[in-house]
C-alpha positions as CSV (number, residue, x, y, z in Angstrom):
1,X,-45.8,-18.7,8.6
2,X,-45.5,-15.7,6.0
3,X,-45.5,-13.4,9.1
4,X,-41.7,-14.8,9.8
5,X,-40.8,-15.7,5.9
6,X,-41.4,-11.9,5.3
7,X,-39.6,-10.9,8.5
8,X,-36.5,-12.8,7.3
9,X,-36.9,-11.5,3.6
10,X,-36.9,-7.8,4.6
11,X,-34.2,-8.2,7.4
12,X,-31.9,-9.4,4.2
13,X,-32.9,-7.2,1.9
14,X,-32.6,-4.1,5.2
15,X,-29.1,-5.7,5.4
16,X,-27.9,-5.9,2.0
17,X,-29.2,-2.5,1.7
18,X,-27.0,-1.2,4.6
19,X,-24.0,-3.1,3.1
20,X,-24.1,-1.4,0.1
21,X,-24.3,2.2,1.9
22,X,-21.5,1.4,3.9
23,X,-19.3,0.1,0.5
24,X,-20.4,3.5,-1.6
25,X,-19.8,5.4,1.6
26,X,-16.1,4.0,1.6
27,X,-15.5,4.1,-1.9
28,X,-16.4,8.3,-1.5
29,X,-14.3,8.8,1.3
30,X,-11.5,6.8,-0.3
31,X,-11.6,8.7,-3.5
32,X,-11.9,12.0,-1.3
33,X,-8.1,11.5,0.3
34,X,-5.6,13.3,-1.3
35,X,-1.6,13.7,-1.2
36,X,-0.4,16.1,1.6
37,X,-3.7,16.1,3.5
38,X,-3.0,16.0,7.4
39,X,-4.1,13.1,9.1
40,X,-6.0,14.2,12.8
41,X,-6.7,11.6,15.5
42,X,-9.9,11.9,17.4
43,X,-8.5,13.7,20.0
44,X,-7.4,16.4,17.6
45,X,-3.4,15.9,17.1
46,X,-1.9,15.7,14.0
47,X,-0.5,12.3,13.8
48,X,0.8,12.9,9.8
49,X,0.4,13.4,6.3
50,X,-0.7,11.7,3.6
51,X,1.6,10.1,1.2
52,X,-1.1,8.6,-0.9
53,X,-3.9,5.4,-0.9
54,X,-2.7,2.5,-1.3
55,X,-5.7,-0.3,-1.6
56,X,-7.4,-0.7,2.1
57,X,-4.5,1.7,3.5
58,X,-3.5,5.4,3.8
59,X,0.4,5.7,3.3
60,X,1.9,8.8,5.7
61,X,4.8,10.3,4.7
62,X,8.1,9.7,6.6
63,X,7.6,13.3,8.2
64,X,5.9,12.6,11.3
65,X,8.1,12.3,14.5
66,X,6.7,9.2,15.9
67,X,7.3,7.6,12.3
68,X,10.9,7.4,12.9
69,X,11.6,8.4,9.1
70,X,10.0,5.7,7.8
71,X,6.7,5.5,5.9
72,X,3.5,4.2,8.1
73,X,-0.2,2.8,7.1
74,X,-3.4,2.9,8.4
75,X,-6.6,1.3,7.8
76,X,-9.5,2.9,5.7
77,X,-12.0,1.4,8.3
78,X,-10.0,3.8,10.9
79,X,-11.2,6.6,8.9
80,X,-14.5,9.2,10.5
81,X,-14.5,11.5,7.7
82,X,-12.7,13.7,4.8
83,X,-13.3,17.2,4.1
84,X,-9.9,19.5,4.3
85,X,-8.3,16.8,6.5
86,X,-8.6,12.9,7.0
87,X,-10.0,12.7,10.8
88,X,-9.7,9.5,12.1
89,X,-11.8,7.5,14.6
90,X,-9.1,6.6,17.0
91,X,-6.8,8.6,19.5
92,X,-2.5,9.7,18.7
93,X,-2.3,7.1,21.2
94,X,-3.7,4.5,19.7
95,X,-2.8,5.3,15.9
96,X,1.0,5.6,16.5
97,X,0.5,2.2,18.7
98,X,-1.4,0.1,16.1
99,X,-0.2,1.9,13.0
100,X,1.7,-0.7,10.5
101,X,4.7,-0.6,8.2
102,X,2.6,-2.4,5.3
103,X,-0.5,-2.1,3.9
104,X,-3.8,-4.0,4.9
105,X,-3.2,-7.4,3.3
106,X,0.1,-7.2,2.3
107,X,1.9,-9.9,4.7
């Protein structure tokens, strides 16, 4: 009986631990991003520039040709890692395909 009580109790507590990595994780590579960063896909094209954060989101400038001149967003959670560039976890493909016009949440 305690054998699958405690099982449960440390799978939560392995979980909530994880969770918590994953949120401070997140909030550092959010508050890494900076204006005029380039943004590179995973297959290493340039797909744009930071604008700045907005909440969940990363605003591009207008600058980038598949933009059309108009400002695009893309999800935190598409984001690998930041050090002198934001490199994303998804091709130029699939960015400039499932890129938005508004921020995450804001429809």
């Amino acid at each position: 009986m305690f054998g699958l009580t405690g099982w449960v109790v440390s799978a939560v507590r392995n979980l909530q631990g994880l969770l918590e990595f994953a949120y401070f994780s997140r909030e550092i590579i959010m508050n890494n991003i900076r204006e005029h960063m380039p943004v590179i896909a995973s297959c290493g094209m340039r797909i744009g520039t930071v604008d700045r954060v907005e909440g969940s989101s990363i605003k591009l400038t207008k600058s980038a040709p598949a933009a059309h001149g108009e400002h695009r967003y893309i999800p935190m959670t598409w984001v690998e890692s930041v050090n002198e560039n934001v490199r994303l976890n998804k091709n130029s493909d699939e960015v400039e395909h499932e890129w938005q016009s508004e921020p995450v949440g804001a429809s």
